[in-house]
N, C-alpha and C positions, 0 to 999 in steps of 0.2 A: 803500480799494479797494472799486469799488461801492457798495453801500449800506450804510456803514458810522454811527455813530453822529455821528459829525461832520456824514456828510450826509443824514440824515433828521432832526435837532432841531429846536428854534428855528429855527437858522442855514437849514438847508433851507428851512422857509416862509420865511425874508425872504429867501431867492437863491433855491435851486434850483425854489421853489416863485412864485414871485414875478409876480403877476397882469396882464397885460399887458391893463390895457382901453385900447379905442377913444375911452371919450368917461367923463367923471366919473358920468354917468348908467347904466353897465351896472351887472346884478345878476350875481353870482359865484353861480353853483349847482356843487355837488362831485356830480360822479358815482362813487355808493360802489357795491360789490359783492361775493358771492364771485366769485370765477375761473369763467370756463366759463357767467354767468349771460348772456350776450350783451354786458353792458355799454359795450363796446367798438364792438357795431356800433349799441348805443343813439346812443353819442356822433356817430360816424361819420353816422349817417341824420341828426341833429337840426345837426352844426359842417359835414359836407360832405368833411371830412378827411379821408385815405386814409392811416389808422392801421392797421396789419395786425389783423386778429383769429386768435386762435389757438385751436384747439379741445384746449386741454391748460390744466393751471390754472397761474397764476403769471405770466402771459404779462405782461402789463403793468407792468411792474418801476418804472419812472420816468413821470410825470405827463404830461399832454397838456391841451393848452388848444384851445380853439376857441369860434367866435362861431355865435349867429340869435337872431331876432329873432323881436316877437311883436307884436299889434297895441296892446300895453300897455309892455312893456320889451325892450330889449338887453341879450342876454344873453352872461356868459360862461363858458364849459361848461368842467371841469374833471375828468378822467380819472383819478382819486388809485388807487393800485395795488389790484388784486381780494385781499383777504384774507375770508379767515373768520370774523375777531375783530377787536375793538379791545384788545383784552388787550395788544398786543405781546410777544408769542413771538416778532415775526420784523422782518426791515427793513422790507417788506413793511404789519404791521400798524400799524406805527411811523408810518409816511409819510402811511396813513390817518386813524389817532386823529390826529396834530399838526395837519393841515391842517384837519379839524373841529373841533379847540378852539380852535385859535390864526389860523388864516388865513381864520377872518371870512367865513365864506360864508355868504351869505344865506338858501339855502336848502339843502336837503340832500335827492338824490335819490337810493333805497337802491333800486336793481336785482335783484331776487331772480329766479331760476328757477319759472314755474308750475308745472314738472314734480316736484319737491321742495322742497315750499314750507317746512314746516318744519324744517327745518336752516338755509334761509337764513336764517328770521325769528331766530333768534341772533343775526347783525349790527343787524336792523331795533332789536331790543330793547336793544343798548346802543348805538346811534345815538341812538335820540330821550333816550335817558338823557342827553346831551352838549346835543343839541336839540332846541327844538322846532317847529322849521321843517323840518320832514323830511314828503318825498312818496316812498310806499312805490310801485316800476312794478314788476306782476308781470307780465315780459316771457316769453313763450314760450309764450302763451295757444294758440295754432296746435295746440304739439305735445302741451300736457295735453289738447286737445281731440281729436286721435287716438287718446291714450291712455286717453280715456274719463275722463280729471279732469275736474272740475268745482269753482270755487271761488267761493264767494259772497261777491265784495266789497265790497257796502257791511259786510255784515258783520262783514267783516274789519276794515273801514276803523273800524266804532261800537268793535271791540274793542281796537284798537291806540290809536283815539284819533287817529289820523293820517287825511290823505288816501289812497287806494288808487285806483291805475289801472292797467287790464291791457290791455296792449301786445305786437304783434309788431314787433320791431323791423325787421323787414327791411321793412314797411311803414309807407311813410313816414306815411300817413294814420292808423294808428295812434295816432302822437307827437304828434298835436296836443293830444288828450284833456292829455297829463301837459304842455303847457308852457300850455297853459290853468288847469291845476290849479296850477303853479307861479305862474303871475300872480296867483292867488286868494291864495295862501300868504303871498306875499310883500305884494302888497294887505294883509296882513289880512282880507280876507273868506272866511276858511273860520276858523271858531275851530276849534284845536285841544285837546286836554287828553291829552297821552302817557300811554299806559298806561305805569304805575310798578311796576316785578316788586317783589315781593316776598320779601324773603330771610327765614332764618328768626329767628326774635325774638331770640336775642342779638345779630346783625349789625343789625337794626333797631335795637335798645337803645342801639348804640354808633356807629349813623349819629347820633340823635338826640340824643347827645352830642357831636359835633364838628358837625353842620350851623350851629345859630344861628350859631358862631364863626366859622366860614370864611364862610359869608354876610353876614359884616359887612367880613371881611378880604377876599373876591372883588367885591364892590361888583355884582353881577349879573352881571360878564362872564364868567364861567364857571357852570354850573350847580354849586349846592352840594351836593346830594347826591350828585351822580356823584363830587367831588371827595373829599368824607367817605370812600367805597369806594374810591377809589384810596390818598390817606392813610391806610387801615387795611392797606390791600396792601402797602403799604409802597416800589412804586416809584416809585426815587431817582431814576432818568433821568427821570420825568415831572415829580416834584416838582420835580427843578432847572430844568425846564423851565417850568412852570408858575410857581415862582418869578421867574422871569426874565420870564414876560407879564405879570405881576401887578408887578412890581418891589416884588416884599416879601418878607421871609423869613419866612416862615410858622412854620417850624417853631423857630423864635426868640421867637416870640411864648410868654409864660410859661402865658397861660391856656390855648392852646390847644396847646401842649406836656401841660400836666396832664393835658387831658380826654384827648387821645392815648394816653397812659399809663395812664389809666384803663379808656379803652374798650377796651386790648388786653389788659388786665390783667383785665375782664369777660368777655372772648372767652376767654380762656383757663382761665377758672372753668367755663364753660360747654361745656368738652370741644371748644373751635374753637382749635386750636395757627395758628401764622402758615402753615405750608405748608399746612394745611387746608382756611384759608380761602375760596382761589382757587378749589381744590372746590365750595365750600358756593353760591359765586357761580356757578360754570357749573351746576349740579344747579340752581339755582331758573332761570338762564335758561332753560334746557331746558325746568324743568317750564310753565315760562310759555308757552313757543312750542305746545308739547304742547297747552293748553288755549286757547289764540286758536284753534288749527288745529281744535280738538273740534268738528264740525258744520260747519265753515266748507269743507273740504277735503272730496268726496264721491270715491268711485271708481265706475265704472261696470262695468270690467271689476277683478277680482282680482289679474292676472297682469297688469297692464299695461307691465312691463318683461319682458316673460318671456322675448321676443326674444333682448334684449341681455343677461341672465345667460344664454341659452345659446351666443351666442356669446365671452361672455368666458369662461364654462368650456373652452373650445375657444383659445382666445389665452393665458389663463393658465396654463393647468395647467402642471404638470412634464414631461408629456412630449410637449403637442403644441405649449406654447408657444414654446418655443426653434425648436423646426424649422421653424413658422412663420415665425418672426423672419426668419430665417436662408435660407429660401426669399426672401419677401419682400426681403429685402437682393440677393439674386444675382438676381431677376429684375430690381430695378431696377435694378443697373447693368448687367445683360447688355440694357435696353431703351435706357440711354445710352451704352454704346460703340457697340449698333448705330444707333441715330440719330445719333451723333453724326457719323458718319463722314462722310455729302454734305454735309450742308451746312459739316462742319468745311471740307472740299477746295473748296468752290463761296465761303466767304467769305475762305478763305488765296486761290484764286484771283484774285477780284476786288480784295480790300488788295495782294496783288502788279501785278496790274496798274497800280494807282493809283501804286504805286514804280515802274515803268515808265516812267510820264509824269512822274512828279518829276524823273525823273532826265534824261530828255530835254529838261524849264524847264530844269536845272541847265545841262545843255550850253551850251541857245541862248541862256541866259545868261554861258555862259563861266565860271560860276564854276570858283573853283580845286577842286581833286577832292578837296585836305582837307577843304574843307567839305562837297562833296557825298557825301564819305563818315561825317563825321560825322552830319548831320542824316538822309539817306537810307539810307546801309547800316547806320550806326547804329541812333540813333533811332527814326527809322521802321520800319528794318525788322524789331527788335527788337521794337516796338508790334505792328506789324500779326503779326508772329506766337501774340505771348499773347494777341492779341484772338482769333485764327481757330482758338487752338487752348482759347483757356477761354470762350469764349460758347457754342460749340452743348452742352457738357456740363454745362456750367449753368443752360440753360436751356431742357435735360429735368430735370436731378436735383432743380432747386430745387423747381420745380412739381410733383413726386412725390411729393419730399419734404413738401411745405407739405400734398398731398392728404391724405395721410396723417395730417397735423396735425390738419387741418380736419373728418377721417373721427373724429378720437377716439382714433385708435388707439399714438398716442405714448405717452398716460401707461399705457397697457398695456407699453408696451417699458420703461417707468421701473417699472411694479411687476415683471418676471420680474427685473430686472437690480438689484433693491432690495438682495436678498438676499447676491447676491456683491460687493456693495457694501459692506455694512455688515460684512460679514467683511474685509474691507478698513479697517476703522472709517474708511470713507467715507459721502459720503452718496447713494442710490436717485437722487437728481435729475440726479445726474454721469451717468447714462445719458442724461438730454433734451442735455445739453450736448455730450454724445462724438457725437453724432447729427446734430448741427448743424456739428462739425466735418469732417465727410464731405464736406459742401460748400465750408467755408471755418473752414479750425482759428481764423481772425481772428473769426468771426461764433462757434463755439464757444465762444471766450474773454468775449467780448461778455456771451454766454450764462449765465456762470457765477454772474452777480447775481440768478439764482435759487435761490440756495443762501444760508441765513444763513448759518451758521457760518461766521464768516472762514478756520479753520483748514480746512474743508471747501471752500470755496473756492477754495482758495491750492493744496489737492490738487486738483482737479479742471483747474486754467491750469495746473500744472507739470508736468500727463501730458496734457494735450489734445490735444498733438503728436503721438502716438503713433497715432492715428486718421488714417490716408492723406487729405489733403484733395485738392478737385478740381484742384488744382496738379499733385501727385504721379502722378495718374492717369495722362495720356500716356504718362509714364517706365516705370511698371509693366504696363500693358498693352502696349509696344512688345515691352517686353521679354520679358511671355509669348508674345503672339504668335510671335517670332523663334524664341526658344530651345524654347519647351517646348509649343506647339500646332501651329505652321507657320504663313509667310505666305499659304499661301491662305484664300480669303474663305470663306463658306458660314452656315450656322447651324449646325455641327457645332461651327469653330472660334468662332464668336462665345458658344458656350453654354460649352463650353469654357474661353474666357479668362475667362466673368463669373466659373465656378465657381472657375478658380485666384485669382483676384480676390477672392474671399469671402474663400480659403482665408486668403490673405494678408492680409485684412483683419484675419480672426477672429485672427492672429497680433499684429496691433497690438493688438486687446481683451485678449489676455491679456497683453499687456507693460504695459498701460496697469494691468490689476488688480496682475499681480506690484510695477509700481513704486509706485505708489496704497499698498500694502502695504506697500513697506520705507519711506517716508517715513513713513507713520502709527505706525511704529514707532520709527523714529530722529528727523528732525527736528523733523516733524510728530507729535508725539505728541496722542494724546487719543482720548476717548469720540465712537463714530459717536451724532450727534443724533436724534433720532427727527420725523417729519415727518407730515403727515396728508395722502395720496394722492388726490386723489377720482380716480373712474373715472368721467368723464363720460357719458352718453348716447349712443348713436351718429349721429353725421349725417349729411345725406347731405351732400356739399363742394357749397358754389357755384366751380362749375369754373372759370368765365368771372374770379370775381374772385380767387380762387385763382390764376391765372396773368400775371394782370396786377399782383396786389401780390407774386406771389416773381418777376417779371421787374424790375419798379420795386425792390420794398426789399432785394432780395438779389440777384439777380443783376447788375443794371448797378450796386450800390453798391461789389459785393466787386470788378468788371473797374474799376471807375474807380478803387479804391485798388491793385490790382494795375497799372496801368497808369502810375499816377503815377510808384512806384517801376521800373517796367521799360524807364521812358524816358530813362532819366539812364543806368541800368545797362549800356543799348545803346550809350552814347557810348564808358564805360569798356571794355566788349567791343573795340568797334573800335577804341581805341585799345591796348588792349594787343595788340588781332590785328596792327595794322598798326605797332607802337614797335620800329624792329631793335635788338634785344642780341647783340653778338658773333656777326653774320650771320644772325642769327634772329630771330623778333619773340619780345615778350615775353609773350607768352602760352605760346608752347613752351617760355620761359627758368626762367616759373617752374611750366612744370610736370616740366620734368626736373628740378629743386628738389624736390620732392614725388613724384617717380617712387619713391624708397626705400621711404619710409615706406607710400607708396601700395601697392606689391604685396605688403607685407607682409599690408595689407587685403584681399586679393585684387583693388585694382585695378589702374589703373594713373594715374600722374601727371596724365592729360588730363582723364581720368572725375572726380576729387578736385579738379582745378582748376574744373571745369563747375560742381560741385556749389557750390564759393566764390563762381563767379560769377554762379550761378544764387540767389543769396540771396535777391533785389530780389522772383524768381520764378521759381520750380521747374521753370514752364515751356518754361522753356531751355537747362534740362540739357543733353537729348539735342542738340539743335544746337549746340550751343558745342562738343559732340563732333563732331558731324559736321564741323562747320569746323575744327576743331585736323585731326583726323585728314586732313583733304583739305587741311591747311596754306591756304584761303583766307581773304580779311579780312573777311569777315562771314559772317553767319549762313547756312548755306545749306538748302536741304529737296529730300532724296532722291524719288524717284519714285514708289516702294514698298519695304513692307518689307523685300522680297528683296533690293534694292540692299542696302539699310543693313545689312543682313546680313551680305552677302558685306566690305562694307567693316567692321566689326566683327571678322569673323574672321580679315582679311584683318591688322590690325591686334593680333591676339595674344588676343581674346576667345575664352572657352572656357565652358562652363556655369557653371563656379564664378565667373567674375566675372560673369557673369550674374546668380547667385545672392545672392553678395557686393553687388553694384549695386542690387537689389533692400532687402537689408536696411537698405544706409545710404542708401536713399531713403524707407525707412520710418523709419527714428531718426536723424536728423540734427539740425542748428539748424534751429528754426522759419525761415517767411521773414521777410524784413524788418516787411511790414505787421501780421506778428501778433507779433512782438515791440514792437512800438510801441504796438499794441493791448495787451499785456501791462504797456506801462512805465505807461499810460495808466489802467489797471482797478487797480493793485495800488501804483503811486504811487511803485515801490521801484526803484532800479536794483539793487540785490542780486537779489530775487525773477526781475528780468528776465535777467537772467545766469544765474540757478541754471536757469530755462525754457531754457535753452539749450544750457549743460553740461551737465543731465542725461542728455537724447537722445543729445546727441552723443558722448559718451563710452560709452553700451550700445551706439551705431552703431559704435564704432569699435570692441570685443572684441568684440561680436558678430562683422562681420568678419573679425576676427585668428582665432577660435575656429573657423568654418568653416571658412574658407582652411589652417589647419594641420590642420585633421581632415581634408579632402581631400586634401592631399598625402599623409599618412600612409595614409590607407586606399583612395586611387583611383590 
C-alpha cells in the first residue's frame, strides 16, 4: 500500500524507478532535496514538465523523470522524493538513499534552501558520503537576499569539496550556471575531494576495521566507508539490499563477520551501545554542517525571520489558531457556494441545450426512443449534470485550496491538528490528507502516502470518508438552504449556509477523530510515530500557475474519474426508471423494498435508493429524487429551490429527514472512484470493504438514533 518496503527496494530502482532514456548517450542526474527547498520547480524550469510544486514538505512522494539538454550532454533529470536524511526513518528517505546507491546516477544534484542553509547541509553531507559526483544548488538566493543572508560560495564549495552553485529557480537563466557545473562534473573537469565528517574515534576505530574488507568485497561500486557505517548500524533492509546489487553475502564472509564482531564489540567498550550509535552519527553530522556554515553564512539583519514568527504566533497558538482555521474554512466555502452558482446554472444551461439538439439528431434520425433514451436521457444527461454541478466548485475550491498550499500555510494546519492527532495515536499528517479530501476524498486517499507508518496510513483511508468531499456539497447546501436558512438568495443567506456548512463539516472532523480513536484502539492498535514538521517560509503564491496546475492536476483529473464512472450509472438510472414491475418501474419497485427500513432512518425508500444509486457519484442524489418523486424517467432539475421545496414536503419531508439526509450523506459508502482509489493504495479487498462498512454502518445508527430521539421528544 503506497510506499511500502516492496516498493521502495531494489525492486523499485529496477521498476518503479526505471530510467527511460532517449538515446544510449544520456547522463542520469538525481535531483535530491529537503521538502519545501524549491526542488521541484528546479526540475520543472530545467525538464519543462508541469509537476505541481507544493509549498508544504513531503509533497513529492513518487519520482519524476524529465529531459534537456546541454551543449555537451543529454540529459535525464530525476525527481527522487524530498527527504531530510538518507538514514531511512521513512519510505520517503528509502526511495532517496536506493536510487543514489543502486540506480547509477551520474551525477548527483543536492537542492538546499539559501534561507537555512545549515539544516539542509545534513543531506549534502551524507550524500557525497554515497558520492562523489555531487553538485551542491543553493536555490532561493532571491529570498536570502531580502532577508539580508549572505552566503560565500566558493567557500562553501573549498569546504565541502564539491561543486556549489546558487540559483533562483523560478529563473530560468539562473540554471544554466548548475548544468554547466554538471557537464564539468561529469567531464571530469572539476576534481572533487568530499569533505569526510568525522565521527568520534571509536566509530573511526571500527570503520577502519571493516573498510579494507568491504573494499575488496564492493569492488568500487559502492563507497566503502559509507557502507562500514551502515554495517555497524546494522540495517538489515539495506544490507539485504546491498547484498543483492553486490550479489554477495557479505555478512557470510568469515573475515569480515569477525572484524564486525569485533568493531561492535569495541563500540560497546567505548560507552557507544547499538541504539547510540545512530546518535553519535547525526551529533558529528550536525557538528560538521555547523562548522562548513562558520563564516560561510553571514546575516545582515538579526531578525531576519521575524515577520514569519510573528505571524505563526498568530496561526499557531492555542487560542487564535483554531479560530483561524476555522474562519479560513467557512470563508472558503461561503466564497464557492457563492461563485459557484452562475456559472454552475450558465454551464447546466448550455450541456442542456447540447441534449436539446441530440435529441432532435435522434429524431431526424428516427432512432428508436430506447436508444435515445439510453444514450441521451441516460448517459448524457446524467454526464452533463455532474459536469455542471462539480466543475464550477472545483474550480474555486481547488485553487484556494492549492493557494493556500503554495502560501505555507498548510503545514500550520498539520502542526494545530498534530496534537489531537496523536491522542488519537494517529499521525499530525492525517490533517494534510483530511484537507485534500474536501475537494476529492479519492485525491485525499491518494494523499495518504505521506505518512510512513502503514498502520497510520490504513487510519487515516479508513476515516478519510468522513470529510464531506466536493460531491457531497450540493446535497448539503441544498439542503440547508431549503430547510434551515430559506430559499432566498442575498449574502445574509449565503454567509449563513457557509457557517452551517462549517458546522457540519466540523462534525465530520470530530467523527473522523472519535473513529481514528476506536480503531487505534481495537483493530489498529499501536504507538502514534513521531515525525519532524518543518514550518516553511511564507510565500507569496504564483497565482497564475497556482490555478493552471489545480485546474490541470486536480480539478479536470478528479471530473474525468467522476465522469467515467457516472456515465455507465446514467444508463442504469434510466433503465431502472423506465423497466415496468407490476405497473411500476423499477426504481419505485425497489424502493418501496427499502421504504421500511428507510423510515426507520428517518428517510424514506426513494432518498436510500438515490444514495445506491448515487454511488458512481454523489452528485446525483438529489435528482434521482427529484425524478423518483415526479415519477419521470430521467433525471430532471427544478427551477429553484422553492420548487424543490414545496415538492419535498409535498412528498412527506420534514426537518428530521432533512436532518437525517444530512447525516447519511456525511457517513455513508465512499463513491465508487475512491473506493477503487482505496483497492488501488492498500492492495486489499478486506481494507476496501472495511473503508466502506465503517461509514456506513455510523450513518445508519446515527440515523436511527436521531429519528427515535425526535419522535420521543418533538
Amino acid at each position: 500500500m503506497g510506499l511500502t518496503n516492496s516498493s521502495t527496494g531494489l525492486n523499485a530502482v529496477d521498476a518503479g524507478l526505471e530510467i527511460k532514456k532517449r538515446s544510449p548517450h544520456d547522463k542520469v542526474v538525481a535531483l535530491a532535496g529537503n521538502p519545501n527547498v524549491g526542488k521541484s520547480t528546479v526540475f520543472n524550469a530545467l525538464t519543462g514538465m508541469n509537476q505541481h510544486t507544493g509549498n508544504w514538505p513531503g509533497k513529492t512522494v513518487a519520482s519524476a523523470q524529465g529531459y534537456c539538454e546541454t551543449a555537451k550532454h543529454p540529459y535525464v533529470m530525476v525527481d527522487i522524493p524530498g527527504t531530510y536524511s538518507l538514514m531511512a526513518h521513512s519510505a520517503e528517505e528509502e526511495v532517496a538513499r536506493n536510487f543514489i546507491c543502486f540506480g547509477a546516477p551520474d551525477a548527483v544534484a543536492v537542492v538546499c534552501d539559501a534561507t537555512c542553509l545549515e539544516r539542509n547541509l545534513n543531506l549534502v553531507l551524507q550524500t557525497i558520503e554515497i558520492s562523489p559526483n555531487v553538485v551542491v544548488c543553493v536555490n532561493l538566493m532571491d529570498e536570502a537576499r531580502r532577508k539580508g543572508i549572505h552566503i560565500d560560495l566558493p567557500v562553501l564549495s573549498r569546504r565541502l569539496g564539491v561543486p556549489v552553485v546558487g540559483t533562483v529557480a523560478r529563473k530560468k537563466r539562473s540554471l544554466s550556471t548548475l548544468l554547466d557545473t554538471l557537464d564539468q562534473v561529469i567531464d571530469n573537469r572539476i576534481e572533487t575531494a568530499p569533505l569526510s565528517v568525522r565521527y568520534p574515534a571509536a566509530i573511526e576505530r571500527a570503520i577502519a576495521l571493516l573498510q579494507p574488507l568491504i573494499e575488496e568485497k564492493a569492488g568500487g561500486r559502492l563507497n566503502s566507508r559509507w557502507l562500514s557505517l551502515k554495517l555497524l548500524e546494522q540495517d538489515e533492509s539495506l544490507i539485504q539490499e546491498v547484498c543483492t546489487y553486490l550479489d554477495t553475502a557479505l555478512l557470510q564472509d568469515l573475515a569480515l563477520h569477525r572484524a564486525l564482531t569485533l568493531a561492535q564489540t569495541q563500540l560497546e567498550r567505548a560507552g557507544i551501545a547499538q541504539e547510540q550509535l545512530k546518535d553519535e552519527m547525526v551529533s558529528a553530522l550536525v557538528t560538521a554542517a555547523e562548522q562548513v556554515c562558520d563564516g560561510v553564512v553571514t546575516y545582515g539583519k538579526k531578525a531576519y525571520n521575524a515577520a514569519d514568527r510573528r505571524i505563526d504566533r498568530l496561526l499557531t497558538s492555542k487560542r487564535t489558531g483554531y479560530p483561524i482555521m476555522l474562519l479560513l474554512l467557512a470563508v472558503i466555502f461561503w466564497i464557492t457556494i457563492t461563485g459557484a452558482n452562475y456559472p454552475s446554472q450558465l454551464l447546466s444551461s448550455g450541456l442542456f441545450w447540447i441534449q436539446d439538439r441530440l435529441t432532435d439528431l435522434f429524431h431526424a434520425l428516427n432512432a428508436p426512443e430506447w436508444l435515445h433514451g439510453i444514450l441521451v436521457l441516460g448517459l448524457y444527461r446524467v454526464l452533463a449534470w455532474v459536469v455542471s454541478v462539480m466543475l464550477p466548485p472545483m474550480a474555486i475550491f481547488f485553487p484556494l485550496f492549492t493557494l493556500l498550499e503554495d502560501a505555507g500555510y498548510l503545514p500550520r494546519v498539520a502542526y494545530n491538528l498534530d496534537k489531537p492527532f496523536q491522542r488519537c495515536c494517529a499521525c499530525g499528517k492525517q490533517a494534510l490528507t483530511m484537507c485534500m479530501g474536501f475537494g476529492c476524498n479519492a485525491a485525499g486517499i491518494v494523499g495518504c502516502r505521506i505518512i510512513d507508518s502503514p498502520r497510520e496510513r490504513l487510519l487515516a483511508i479508513l476515516t478519510n470518508n468522513f470529510v464531506p468531499c466536493n460531491g457531497r456539497f450540493p446535497t448539503l447546501i441544498a439542503i440547508v438552504r431549503m430547510f434551515f436558512v430559506g430559499t432566498a438568495g442575498g449574502l445574509f443567506s449565503s454567509l449563513f449556509s457557509a457557517l452551517l456548512l462549517t458546522g457540519t463539516i466540523l462534525l465530520g472532523i470530530f467523527i473522523t477523530f472519535a473513529v481514528t480513536k476506536l480503531l487505534s484502539k481495537t483493530l489498529l492498535k499501536g504507538v502514534p510515530s513521531s515525525f519532524t514538521l518543518e514550518l516553511p517560509p511564507y510565500r507569496k503564491p504564483q497565482f497564475v500557475k497556482v490555478i493552471v496546475r489545480s485546474v490541470f492536476d486536480r480539478t479536470l483529473f478528479v471530473l474525468g474519474r467522476a465522469a467515467a464512472v457516472a456515465a455507465p450509472a446514467g444508463v442504469v438510472i434510466w433503465l431502472m426508471a423506465n423497466i415496468p414491475v407490476n405497473g411500476d418501474s423499477l426504481l419505485h419497485f425497489c424502493a418501496e423494498f427499502l421504504d421500511p427500513f428507510a423510515r426507520i432512518m428517518g428517510l424514506d425508500g426513494i432518498i436510500l435508493i438515490a444514495f445506491i444509486l448515487g454511488f458512481p457519484a454523489n452528485e446525483i442524489v438529489i435528482p434521482i429524487i427529484i425524478m423518483a418523486y415526479m415519477a419521470q424517467g430521467s433525471l430532471l432539475e427544478l427551477g429553484s429551490l422553492a420548487e424543490m421545496k414545496r415538492l419535498f414536503l409535498a412528498n412527506g419531508w420534514t426537518w428530521v429527514t432533512a436532518i437525517c439526509t444530512m447525516l447519511f450523506s456525511l457517513m455513508h459508502w465512499p463513491c465508487s472512484t475512491t473506493l477503487l482509489t482505496i483497492r488501488r493504495e492498500t492492495k486489499s479487498w478486506k481494507w476496501t470493504a472495511l473503508a466502506a462498512a465503517i461509514p456506513t454502518a455510523l450513518g445508519v445508527v446515527s440515523c436511527i438514533l436521531f429519528a427515535t430521539l425526535a419522535k420521543l421528544f418533538c
